[in-house]
C-alpha positions as CSV (number, residue, x, y, z in Angstrom):
1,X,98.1,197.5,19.4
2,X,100.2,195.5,16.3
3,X,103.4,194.2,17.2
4,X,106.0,195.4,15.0
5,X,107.9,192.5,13.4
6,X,111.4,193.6,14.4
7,X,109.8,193.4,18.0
8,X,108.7,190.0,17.4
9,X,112.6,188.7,16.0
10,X,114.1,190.2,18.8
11,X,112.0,188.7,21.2
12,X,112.4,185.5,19.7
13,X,116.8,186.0,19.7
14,X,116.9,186.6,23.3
15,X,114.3,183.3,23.7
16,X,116.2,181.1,21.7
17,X,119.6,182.8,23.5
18,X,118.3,182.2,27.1
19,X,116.9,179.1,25.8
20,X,120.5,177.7,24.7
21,X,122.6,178.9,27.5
22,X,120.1,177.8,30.5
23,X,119.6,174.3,28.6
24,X,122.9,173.6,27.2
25,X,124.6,175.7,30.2
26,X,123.2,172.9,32.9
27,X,124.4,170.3,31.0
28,X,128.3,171.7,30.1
29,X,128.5,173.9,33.4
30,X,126.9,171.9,35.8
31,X,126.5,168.7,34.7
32,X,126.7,166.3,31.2
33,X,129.6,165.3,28.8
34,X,129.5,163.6,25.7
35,X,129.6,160.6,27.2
36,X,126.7,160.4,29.1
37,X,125.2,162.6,32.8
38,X,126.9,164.0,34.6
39,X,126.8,165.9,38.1
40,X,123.2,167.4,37.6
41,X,122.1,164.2,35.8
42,X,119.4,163.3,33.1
43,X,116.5,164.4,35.2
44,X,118.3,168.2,35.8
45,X,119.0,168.1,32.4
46,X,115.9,167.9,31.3
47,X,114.5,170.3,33.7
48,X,117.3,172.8,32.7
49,X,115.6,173.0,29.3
50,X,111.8,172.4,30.3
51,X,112.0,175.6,32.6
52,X,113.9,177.8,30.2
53,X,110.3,176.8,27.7
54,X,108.3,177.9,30.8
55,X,110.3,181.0,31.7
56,X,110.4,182.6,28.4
57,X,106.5,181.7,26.9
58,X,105.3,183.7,29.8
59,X,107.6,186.2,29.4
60,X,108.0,186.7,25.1
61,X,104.5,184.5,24.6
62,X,102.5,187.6,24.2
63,X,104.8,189.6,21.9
64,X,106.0,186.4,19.2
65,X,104.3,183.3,20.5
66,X,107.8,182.1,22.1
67,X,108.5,179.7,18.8
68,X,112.1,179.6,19.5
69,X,112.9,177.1,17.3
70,X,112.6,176.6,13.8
71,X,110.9,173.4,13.8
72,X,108.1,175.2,15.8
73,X,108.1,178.2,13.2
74,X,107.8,176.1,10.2
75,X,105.3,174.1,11.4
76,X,103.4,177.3,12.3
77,X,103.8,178.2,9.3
78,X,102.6,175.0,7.5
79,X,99.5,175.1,9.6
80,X,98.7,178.9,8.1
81,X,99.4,180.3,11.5
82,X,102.5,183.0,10.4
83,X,102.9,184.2,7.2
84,X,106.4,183.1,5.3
85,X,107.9,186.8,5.5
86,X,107.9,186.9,9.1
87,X,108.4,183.0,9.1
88,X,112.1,184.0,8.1
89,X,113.1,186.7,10.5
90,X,112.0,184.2,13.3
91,X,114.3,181.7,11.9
92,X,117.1,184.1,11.0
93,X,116.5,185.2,14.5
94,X,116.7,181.9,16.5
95,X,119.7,180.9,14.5
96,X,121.5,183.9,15.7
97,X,120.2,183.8,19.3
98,X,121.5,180.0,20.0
99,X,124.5,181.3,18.2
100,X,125.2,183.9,20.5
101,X,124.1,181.5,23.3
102,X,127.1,179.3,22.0
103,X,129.6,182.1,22.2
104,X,129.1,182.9,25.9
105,X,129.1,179.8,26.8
106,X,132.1,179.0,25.1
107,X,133.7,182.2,26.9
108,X,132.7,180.9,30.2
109,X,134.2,177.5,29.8
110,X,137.5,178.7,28.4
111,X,137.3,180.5,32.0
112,X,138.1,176.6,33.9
113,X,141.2,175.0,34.2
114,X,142.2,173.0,31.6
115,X,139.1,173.0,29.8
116,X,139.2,171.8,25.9
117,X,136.9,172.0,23.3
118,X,136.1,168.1,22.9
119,X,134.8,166.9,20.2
120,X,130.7,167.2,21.6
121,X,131.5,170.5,23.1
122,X,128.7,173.3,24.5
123,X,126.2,170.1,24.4
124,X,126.6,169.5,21.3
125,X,124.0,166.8,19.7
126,X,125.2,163.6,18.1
127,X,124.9,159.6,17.5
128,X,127.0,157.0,17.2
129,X,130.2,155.3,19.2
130,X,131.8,157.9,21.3
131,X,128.0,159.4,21.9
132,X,125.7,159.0,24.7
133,X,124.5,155.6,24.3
134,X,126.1,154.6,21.1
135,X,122.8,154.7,19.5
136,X,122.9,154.3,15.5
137,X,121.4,156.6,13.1
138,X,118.1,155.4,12.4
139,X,117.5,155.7,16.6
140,X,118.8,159.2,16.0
141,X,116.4,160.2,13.4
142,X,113.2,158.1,14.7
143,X,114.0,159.8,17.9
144,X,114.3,163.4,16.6
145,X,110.8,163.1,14.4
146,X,108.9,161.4,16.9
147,X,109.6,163.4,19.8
148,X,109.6,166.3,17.7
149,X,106.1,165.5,16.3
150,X,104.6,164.7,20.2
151,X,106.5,168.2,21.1
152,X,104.1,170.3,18.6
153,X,100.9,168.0,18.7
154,X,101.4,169.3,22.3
155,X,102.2,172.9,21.2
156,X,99.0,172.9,18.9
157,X,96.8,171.2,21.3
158,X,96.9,174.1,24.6
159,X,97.3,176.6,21.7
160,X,94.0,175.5,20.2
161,X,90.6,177.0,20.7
162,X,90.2,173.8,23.1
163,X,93.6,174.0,24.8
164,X,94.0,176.3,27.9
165,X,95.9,179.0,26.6
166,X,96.7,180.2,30.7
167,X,98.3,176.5,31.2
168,X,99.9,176.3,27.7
169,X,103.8,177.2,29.0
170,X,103.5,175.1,31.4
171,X,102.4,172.2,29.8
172,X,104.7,173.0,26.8
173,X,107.5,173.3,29.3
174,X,106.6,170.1,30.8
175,X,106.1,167.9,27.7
176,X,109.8,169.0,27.2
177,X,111.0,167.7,30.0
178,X,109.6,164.5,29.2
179,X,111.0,164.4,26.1
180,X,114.2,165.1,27.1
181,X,114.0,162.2,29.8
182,X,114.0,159.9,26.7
183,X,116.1,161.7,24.3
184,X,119.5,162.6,26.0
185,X,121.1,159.0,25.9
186,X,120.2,158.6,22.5
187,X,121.0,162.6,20.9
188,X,121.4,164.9,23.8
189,X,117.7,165.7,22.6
190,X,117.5,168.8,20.2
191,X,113.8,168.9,18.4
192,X,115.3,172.5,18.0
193,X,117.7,173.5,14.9
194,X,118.8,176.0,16.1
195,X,119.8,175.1,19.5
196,X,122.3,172.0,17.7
197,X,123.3,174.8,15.1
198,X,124.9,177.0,17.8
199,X,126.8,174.4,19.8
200,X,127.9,172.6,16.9
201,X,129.2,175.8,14.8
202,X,132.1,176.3,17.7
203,X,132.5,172.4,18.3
204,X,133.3,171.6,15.0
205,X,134.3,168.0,14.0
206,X,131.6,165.2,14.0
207,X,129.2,167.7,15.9
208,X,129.2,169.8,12.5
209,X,129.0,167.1,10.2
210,X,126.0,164.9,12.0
211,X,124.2,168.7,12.4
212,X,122.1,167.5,9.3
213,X,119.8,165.7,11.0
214,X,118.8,168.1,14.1
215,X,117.7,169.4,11.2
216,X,116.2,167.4,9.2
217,X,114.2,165.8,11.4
218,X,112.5,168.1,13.6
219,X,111.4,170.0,10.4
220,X,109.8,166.3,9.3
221,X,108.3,165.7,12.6
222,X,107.2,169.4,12.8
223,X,105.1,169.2,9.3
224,X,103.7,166.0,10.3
225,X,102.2,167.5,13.4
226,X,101.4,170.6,11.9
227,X,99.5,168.4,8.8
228,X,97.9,165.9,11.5
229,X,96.4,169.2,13.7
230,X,95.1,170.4,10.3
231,X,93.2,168.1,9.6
232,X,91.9,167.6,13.0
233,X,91.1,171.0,13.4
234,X,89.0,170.9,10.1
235,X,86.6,167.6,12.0
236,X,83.6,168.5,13.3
């Protein structure tokens, strides 16, 4: 039975929406500021947003192929994989799902004592002095479209009429938690538009203005991969 298309964008609003608030949820609630880890640390972190991947390809996978994220989308969409109509409504609908994510998070922090919004607030992605590591922004972007580019060679690969498509969560989960490992000092890790585009709507300030590059660069790293797979795909 065809999935109708407004199934398909709300499945992939409440992915993205879980996938923000579990991710970025760990790291504000329970554990990270802007200044480096925090209480859960790196490694919780990272498994914060790995198993939010796992959780929700096995449970949206079969109605909208759990993209949630556009980098994912338009790379799908470069490899011939989703057709440009539907393309959109994912996107429209990620960008509203981390959005919302955003909202309720920021609702449940006002709830602390004394809370703020700082300046990298709801785990907000950034670069530069005042940021994780105090990495520059060539690191930043290098970072972004190289991890970005290993996350959907990955994504392709268990997809793929050679991957097993049983283990492909999993494995998709996983490779996020590695890249996460390597990312947070240096951006907080997004490889995701959308979920930088929600936190950084409420935070405002430098969180707003460096947003250009979470998305930027996943989209180049997400082409590249879907342009390399392509033309694997098409070897004998």
């Amino acid at each position: 039975m065809e999935i109708k298309s407004s199934t398909k964008y709300f499945a992939e609003l409440i992915g993205t929406f879980s996938l923000v608030l579990f991710g970025c949820g760990a790291a504000v609630v329970a554990g990270v500021s802007a200044s480096g880890p925090a209480g859960l640390g790196l490694l919780g972190i990272s498994f914060a947003f790995g198993l939010a991947v796992v959780v929700m390809a096995y449970a949206i996978g079969g109605i909208s192929g759990c993209h949630i994220n556009p980098a994912i989308t338009v790379a799908m969409l470069t490899a011939g994989k989703i057709k440009s109509g539907e393309a959109v409504g994912y996107i429209v609908s990620q960008f509203i799902g981390a959005t919302l994510a955003a909202g309720v998070l920021y609702l449940l922090q006002s709830g602390s004592p004394g809370w703020e919004l700082g300046e990298y607030a709801l785990g907000s992605n950034g670069w530069g002095e005042g940021y994780g590591g105090g990495y520059n922004i060539t690191s930043a972007f290098l970072a972004e479209a190289v991890f970005t580019f290993l996350f959907l060679f990955v994504i392709f690969g268990t997809t793929s009429k050679w991957g097993n498509g049983t283990m492909a969560g999993l494995a998709i989960g996983v490779t996020l938690v590695l890249v996460h490992m390597v990312c947070i000092p240096i951006t907080g890790t997004s490889v995701n538009p959308a979920r930088s585009f929600g936190p950084a709507l409420f935070a405002g300030g430098k969180a707003l203005q460096q947003l250009w590059l979470f998305i930027v660069a996943p989209l180049v790293g997400g082409i590249a991969a879907a342009i390399v797979w392509r033309v694997l795909e098409k070897k004998p």
